[in-house]
C-alpha positions as a Markdown table, in Angstrom:
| # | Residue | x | y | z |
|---|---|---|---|---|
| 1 | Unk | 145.1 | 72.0 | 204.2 |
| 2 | Unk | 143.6 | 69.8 | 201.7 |
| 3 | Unk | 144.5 | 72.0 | 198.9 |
| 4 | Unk | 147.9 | 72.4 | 199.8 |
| 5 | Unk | 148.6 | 68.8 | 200.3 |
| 6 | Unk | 147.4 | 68.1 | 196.7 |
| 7 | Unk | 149.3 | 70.3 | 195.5 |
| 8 | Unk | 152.5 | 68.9 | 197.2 |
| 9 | Unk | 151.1 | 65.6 | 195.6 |
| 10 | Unk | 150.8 | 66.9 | 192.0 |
| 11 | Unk | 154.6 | 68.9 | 192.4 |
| 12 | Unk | 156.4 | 66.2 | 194.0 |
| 13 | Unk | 155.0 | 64.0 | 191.2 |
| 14 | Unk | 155.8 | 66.4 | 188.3 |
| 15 | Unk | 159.4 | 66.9 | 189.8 |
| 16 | Unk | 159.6 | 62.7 | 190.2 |
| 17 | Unk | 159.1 | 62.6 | 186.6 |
| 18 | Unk | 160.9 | 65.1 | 185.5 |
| 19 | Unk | 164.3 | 64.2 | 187.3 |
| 20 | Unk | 163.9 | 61.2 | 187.0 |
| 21 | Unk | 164.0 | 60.9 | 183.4 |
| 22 | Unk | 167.1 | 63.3 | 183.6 |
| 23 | Unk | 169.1 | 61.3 | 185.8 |
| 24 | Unk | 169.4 | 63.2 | 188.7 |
| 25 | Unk | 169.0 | 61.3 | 192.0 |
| 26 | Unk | 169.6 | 64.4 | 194.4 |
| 27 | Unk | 165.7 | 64.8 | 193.8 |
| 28 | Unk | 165.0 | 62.3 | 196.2 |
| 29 | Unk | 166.3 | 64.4 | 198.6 |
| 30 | Unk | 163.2 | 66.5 | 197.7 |
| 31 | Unk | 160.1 | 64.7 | 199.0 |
| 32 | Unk | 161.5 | 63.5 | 202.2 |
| 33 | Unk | 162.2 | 66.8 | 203.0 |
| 34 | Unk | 159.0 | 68.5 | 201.4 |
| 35 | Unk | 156.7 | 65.7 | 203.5 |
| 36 | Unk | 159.0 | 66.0 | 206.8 |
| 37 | Unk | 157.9 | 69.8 | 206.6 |
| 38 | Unk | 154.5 | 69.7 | 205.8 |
| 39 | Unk | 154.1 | 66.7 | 208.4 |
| 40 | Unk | 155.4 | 68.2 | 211.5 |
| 41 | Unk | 154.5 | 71.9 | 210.8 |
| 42 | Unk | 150.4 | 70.3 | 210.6 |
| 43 | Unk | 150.7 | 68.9 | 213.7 |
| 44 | Unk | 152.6 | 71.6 | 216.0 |
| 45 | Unk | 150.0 | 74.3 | 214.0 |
| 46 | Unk | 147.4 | 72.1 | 215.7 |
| 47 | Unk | 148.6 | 71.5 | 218.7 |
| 48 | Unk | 149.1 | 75.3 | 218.6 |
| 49 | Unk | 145.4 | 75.6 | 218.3 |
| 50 | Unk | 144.3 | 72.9 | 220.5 |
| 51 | Unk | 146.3 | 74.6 | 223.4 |
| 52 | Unk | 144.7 | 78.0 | 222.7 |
| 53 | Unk | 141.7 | 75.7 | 223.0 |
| 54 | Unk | 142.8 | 74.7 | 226.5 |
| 55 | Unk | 141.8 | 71.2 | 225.6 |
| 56 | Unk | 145.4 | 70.1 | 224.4 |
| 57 | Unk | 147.5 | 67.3 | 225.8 |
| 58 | Unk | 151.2 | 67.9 | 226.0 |
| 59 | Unk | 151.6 | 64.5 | 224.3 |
| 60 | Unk | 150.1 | 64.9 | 221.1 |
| 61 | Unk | 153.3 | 65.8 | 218.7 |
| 62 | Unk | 155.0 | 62.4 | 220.6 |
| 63 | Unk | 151.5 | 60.3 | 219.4 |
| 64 | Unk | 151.8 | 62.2 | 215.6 |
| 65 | Unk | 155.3 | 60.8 | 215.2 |
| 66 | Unk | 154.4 | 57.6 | 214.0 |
| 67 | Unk | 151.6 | 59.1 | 211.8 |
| 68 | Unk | 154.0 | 61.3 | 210.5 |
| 69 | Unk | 156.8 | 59.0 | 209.9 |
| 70 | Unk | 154.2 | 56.7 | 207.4 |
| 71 | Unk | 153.0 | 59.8 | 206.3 |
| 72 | Unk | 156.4 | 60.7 | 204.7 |
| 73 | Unk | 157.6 | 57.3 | 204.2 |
| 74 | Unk | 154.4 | 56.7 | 201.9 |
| 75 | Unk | 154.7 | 59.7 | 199.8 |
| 76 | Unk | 158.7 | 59.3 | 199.6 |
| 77 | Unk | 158.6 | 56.3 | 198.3 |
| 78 | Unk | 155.7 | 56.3 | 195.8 |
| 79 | Unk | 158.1 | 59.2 | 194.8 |
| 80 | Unk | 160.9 | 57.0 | 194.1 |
| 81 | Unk | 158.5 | 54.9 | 192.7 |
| 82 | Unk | 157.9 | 57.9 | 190.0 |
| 83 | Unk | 161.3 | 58.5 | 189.6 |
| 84 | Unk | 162.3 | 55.1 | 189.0 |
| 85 | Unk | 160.0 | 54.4 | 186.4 |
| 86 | Unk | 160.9 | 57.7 | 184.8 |
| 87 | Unk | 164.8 | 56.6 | 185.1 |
| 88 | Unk | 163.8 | 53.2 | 183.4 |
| 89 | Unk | 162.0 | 55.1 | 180.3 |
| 90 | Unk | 164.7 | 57.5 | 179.5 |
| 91 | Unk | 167.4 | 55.0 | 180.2 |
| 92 | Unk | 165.1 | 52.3 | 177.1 |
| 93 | Unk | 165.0 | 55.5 | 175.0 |
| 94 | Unk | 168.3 | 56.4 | 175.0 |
| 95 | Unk | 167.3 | 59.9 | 176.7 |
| 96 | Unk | 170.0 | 60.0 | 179.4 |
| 97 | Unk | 172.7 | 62.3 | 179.6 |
C-alpha cells in the first residue's frame, strides 16, 4: 500500500506541474478524484479483511470518513498548491497559451 500511495504522490505531483504550467484547471478535478478512490477503496478492502477476521465492527467505514475526508483534502490541496505555483511560473514566463 505504501508503494502505491507514493506513487499517487509522485503522479499527482508531476501532473500538478505539468497542467498547471499549461493552463488547464480541469486537472484539479484529478486529485480529488484519484485520493477519493484510493481512500475509500483502503478502507472497505480492510474492513473486507477484518470481517473475514470476524473481529470487525460494522462501524468502521462511518469512523474512516473523517480520516478520509483530511486524507483527500490534504493531498488536493497541496495539489493545487503545485498547480498554482506552476500557473504563476508560466504565466511570469510568458509560457501560457
Amino acid at each position: 500500500m505504501r508503494t502505491l500511495q507514493l506513487a499517487l504522490i509522485w503522479a499527482n505531483w508531476a501532473g500538478s506541474l505539468l497542467f498547471g504550467w499549461l493552463h488547464t484547471p480541469l486537472w484539479l478535478l484529478v486529485p480529488v478524484a484519484v485520493w477519493a478512490s484510493f481512500a475509500f477503496s483502503a478502507t472497505a478492502a480492510i474492513q473486507k479483511h477484518q470481517i473475514a477476521m470476524g473481529v470487525a465492527d460494522s462501524r468502521y467505514a462511518r469512523l474512516m470518513l473523517g480520516p478520509n475526508i483530511k486524507l483527500i483534502a490534504r493531498n488536493a490541496g497541496i495539489n493545487f498548491i503545485i498547480f498554482a505555483a506552476a500557473w504563476m511560473a508560466a504565466s511570469l514566463f510568458g509560457m501560457a497559451r
